[in-house]
Steps between C-alpha positions, in 0.01 A plus 500: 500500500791273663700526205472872391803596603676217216472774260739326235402129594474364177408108569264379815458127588344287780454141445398241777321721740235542734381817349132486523403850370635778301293834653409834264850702368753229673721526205483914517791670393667210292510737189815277306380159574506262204486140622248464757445135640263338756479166524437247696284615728159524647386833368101453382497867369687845484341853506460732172757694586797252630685579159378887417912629546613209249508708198829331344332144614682210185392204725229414749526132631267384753430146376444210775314718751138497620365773283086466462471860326637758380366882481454678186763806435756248730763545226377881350870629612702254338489602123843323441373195648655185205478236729215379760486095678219472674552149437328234795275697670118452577398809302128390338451836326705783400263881511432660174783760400783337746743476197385799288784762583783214492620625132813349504397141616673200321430243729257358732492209681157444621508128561429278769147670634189431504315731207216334401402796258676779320342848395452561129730835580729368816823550247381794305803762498796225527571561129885423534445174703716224370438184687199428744458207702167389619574115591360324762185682569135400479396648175230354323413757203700827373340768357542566113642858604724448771822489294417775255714734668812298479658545162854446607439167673728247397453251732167326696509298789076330566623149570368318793138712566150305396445709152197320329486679143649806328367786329627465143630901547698454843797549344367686194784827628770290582708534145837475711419216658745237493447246767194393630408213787152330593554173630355336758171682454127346363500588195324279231497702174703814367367720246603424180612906417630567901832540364389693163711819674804356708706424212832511648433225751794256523424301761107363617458266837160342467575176710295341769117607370247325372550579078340328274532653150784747371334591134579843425670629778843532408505557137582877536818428749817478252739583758380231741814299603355328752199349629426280801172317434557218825222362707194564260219311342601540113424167295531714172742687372330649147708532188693847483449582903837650480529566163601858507725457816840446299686631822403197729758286634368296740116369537426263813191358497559293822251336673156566259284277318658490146450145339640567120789708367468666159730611247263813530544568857838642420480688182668784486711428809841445321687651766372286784785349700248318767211331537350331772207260520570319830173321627309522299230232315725490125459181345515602141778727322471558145782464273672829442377616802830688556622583201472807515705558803847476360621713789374304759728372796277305726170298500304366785213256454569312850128345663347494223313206299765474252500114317713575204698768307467546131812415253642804415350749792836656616672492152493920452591576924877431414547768809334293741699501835234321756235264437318350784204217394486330839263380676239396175423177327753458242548144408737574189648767344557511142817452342675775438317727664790677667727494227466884425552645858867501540466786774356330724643457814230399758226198417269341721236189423499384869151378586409346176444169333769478303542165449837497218696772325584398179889546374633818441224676688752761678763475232448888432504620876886583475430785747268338737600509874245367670240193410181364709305204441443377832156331573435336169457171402832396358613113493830558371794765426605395146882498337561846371134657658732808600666539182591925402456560876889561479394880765269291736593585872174403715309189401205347727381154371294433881179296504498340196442098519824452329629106456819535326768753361745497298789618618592645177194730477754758753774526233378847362475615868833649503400818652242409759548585852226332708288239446189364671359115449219456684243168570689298263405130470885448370704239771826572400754732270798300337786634514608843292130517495519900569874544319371760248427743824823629529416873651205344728473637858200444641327159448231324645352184512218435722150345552624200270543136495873531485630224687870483463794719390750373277856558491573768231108636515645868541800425276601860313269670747786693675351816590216389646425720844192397587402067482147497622390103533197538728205262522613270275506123591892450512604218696855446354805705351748322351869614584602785278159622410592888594886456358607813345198724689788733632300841491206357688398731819196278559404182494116374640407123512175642694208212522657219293581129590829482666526260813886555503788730386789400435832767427613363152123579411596879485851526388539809262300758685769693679343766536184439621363735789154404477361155549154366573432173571183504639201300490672114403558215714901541608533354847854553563805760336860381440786791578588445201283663278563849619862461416419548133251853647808723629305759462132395634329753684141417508400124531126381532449127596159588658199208436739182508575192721781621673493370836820453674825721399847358567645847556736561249249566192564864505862500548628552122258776500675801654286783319133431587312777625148297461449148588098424443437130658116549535273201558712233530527216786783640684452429877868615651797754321876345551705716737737604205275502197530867477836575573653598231203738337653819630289655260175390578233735565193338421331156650185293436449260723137499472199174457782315671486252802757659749350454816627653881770754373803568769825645465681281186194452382484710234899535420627863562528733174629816629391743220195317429225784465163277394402187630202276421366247760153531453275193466698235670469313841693707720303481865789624717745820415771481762710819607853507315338337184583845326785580687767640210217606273536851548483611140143349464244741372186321481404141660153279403436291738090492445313179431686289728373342856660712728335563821726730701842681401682685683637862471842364610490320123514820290769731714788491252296578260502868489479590134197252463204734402251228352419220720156283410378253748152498389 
């Protein structure tokens, strides 16, 4: 009786606690309370009578507690109870009458516990219920009666429990029902008339079970909309399955066993906007499989066994928006075979075999944004391959053992925004090769046998951001390759060729802040080439030959805040290398060969904050080597031969809270 004084307390809460026990008529006196929550704590059980005052009782919350039971008649003085979570607890079984006197219950969130069972009658009385939630339990059968009671319910949560089989009447009261989820459970088999009552069920979650055979079962559902079939063992979908489900606009068959696709499987579905068939086993696909589905805006048939496409197949999906067929066996596709779907916008055929695509195969695709075939087994990109892609924005061409392109096949690209050419067997790119790409940003070429670049490569390409030239085998750039690249942010030579860099090499990149040019064989830098980088602020040279720096390599760039000269050969730093990088707050000295460090040694950067000298041959650390380092935050020193250091080394460093030494 703590709280019987509260007389017009209308909302109680404690969340987070240590309460451990809620004793006989604790709650006396709290006559007007409507929102009651507990949770959060360790409570196993409370009495009969903790809620007997609670007369004008809306909503009882005591999810995430310890709860094992409950006693019957808990909740006899709470006839305006609507709402009740008892949502992750450990309650196993809930005593016969518990809910009968809660008249005005719409929802109940009993999920998250560990029912094995439930009694035939455990919901008798709850006649206005709405939506129940049973989740996450243990339940392995239901009996046929449990939901007679529950005319009202509109929506069924069973997912997640072990639930071997149904009785064909579970639901045989439920004519309000409109959503209903079992996935993740055991079942193998429905009964073909379990739905024969629930007619107004839009929406049906069957995923992750162990279905085999759909005959019958949803012939009766013509407001079905939608239907998640994923994760099952279906090889067969009969003739007319969904024949009477006119409403359905979207089946996903995901992950089954499906190896042939009927113009059957989708009769009467006229108003289906998607289907799904990711991985499955179809190798075969009828012509006129779709025809039927004039409405439809995407198609999935990605891991399957697909080989080949019939003439014709898409001719009546003129609304098609998305069509992904990657990851199959393709090796051709017919001619023509996209001419009808000038909606579509997104198309993949990466991870094919796809050896040619005859002329005129995307002429249609006005609309199409984005276009995959990466992962085939192209030899060649053709003159006027991209022809009607006048809308493309995103094209990857990666992993395909391309020899030669022609530089024409990139005219129609007007539009296109990024582009990605991958393990390419092409050496070179004339010059203008790339003109047609006049709105490109973002392109990449990497993983190739590119070898040089030739003045006037990028020619027209003058809003490129982004040049991505990584792991190619580039050993030479002929002055005035990246003339006219004034947009360009970033530029990465990453893991090429290049044994030397020269300034004239990079003129027309003014506004590079980016540049990697890690991983080649450069053994020395010219001041120079920074000139033509005013506004550099992140440099990577890490994984060259550098070995001895003159001091003055660094000068022309003012801005950087990042210098990254990782594994190189550099044994000693010149006194006034960093001198003029006022703004440099980040250092990588590391897999180096700097040996005994002492004051000059490493040369001072006052407002240097992260320094990397891990992994050299530094033996010796003598005191004043960080003197004017007091900005450093963190300092790696680990993986070196050191011996001894002394405290006196690290006393100006006062903001330093990371220091490794291991």
């Amino acid at each position: 009786g703590s709280f019987k004084h509260l007389k017009n307390l209308e909302e109680f809460q404690i969340g987070f606690s240590t309460v451990d026990n809620i004793e006989d008529k604790a709650f006396e006196g709290m006559f007007n309370v409507k929102k009651f929550l507990i949770y959060a704590v360790k409570v196993s059980r409370f009495a009969k009578d903790a809620f007997t005052d609670m007369h004008a009782l809306v909503e009882l919350n005591f999810h995430n507690n310890e709860l094992e039971e409950l006693d019957e008649g808990a909740f006899d003085n709470s006839p305006s109870l609507a709402q009740l979570y008892l949502y992750e607890n450990k309650l196993a079984k809930i005593p016969k009458n518990l809910f009968t006197k809660l008249v005005s219950l719409e929802t109940a969130y009993l999920n998250e516990n560990a029912f094995v069972e439930l009694d035939d009658d455990i919901f008798k009385g709850l006649s206005k219920l709405k939506t129940l939630y049973l989740e996450g339990n243990r339940l392995v059968t239901l009996p046929s009666q449990v939901f007679n009671d529950q005319s009202a319910l509109m929506e069924l949560h069973l997912e997640n429990n072990a639930i071997k089989d149904i009785p064909s009447d579970l639901f045989a009261k439920l004519e309000t029902l409109h959503s209903l989820y079992l996935s993740s459970n055991n079942l193998h088999s429905l009964p073909s008339n379990i739905f024969k009552h629930t007619t107004e069920i839009e929406t049906i979650d069957l995923s992750d079970n162990q279905l085999t055979d759909l005959d019958g079962v949803f012939t009766v559902l013509s407001k079905l909309s939608r239907v998640v079939l994923t994760k099952n063992n279906v090889s067969l979908i009969s003739d007319g399955t969904f024949y009477r489900c006119s409403m359905l606009s979207e089946l996903d068959f995901t992950e089954n066993e499906i190896e042939r696709i009927t113009p059957g499987m989708f009769a009467g579905l006229s108003g289906l906007k998607k289907v799904v068939f990711h991985t499955n086993k179809v190798s075969v696909v009828e012509p006129a499989s779709f025809d039927s589905l004039t409405e439809l805006e995407t198609l999935s048939f990605e891991k399957n066994k697909l080989k080949s496409l019939p003439r014709g197949v898409f001719d009546k999906n003129a609304k098609l928006e998305s069509l992904y067929l990657g990851d199959n066996e393709i090796d051709h596709l017919e001619g023509g075979i996209f001419d009808n779907l000038h909606k579509l916008v997104r198309l993949h055929l990466d991870y094919n075999k796809i050896k040619h695509f005859e002329s005129g195969t995307f002429k249609s695709l006005k609309l199409l944004k984005s276009l995959y075939f990466n992962d085939n087994q192209l030899s060649s990109i053709e003159p006027k391959m991209f022809e009607g892609l006048s809308s493309l924005t995103y094209l990857l061409i990666s992993k395909n053992p391309i020899g030669s392109i022609a530089c024409e096949a990139f005219e129609d690209l007007a539009a296109l925004e990024s582009i990605t050419i991958e393990n390419v067997k092409v050496e070179d790119f004339p010059s203008g090769c790339f003109s047609g790409l006049s709105n490109l940003e973002y392109f990449t070429i990497s993983n190739s046998k590119l070898k040089r670049l030739n003045k006037g490569m990028f020619a027209g390409l003058g809003k490129i951001k982004t040049l991505m030239l990584s792991e190619n085998q580039i050993h030479h750039i002929e002055v005035g390759a990246f003339e006219g690249l004034d947009e360009v942010n970033t530029l990465s030579l990453h893991k090429n060729q290049l044994s030397e860099v020269k300034g004239e090499m990079f003129t027309g990149l003014s506004k590079v802040d980016m540049l990697t040019l890690s991983d080649n064989k450069i053994a020395s830098i010219d001041q120079s080439i920074f000139k033509l980088f005013p506004n550099l602020r992140f440099l990577y040279l890490g994984q060259n030959k550098l070995h001895t720096l003159k001091g003055d390599e660094f000068t022309t760039a003012p801005k950087l805040t990042i210098l990254d000269l990782y594994m190189n050969d550099i044994k000693s730093l010149p006194a006034d290398i960093f001198k003029t990088l006022t703004s440099l707050s980040t250092l990588n000295l590391a897999f180096n060969k700097l040996g005994t460090l002492e004051k000059g040694s490493i040369p001072i950067v006052p407002q240097l904050e992260y320094l990397r000298l891990d992994e050299n041959e530094i033996n010796d650390i003598k005191p004043g080597t960080f003197d004017g380092f007091g900005s450093l935050l963190e300092l790696d020193l680990s993986n070196n031969t050191l011996k001894h250091v002394s405290g006196e080394v690290f006393k100006e460093l006062t903001k330093m809270y990371s220091l490794d030494l291991e």
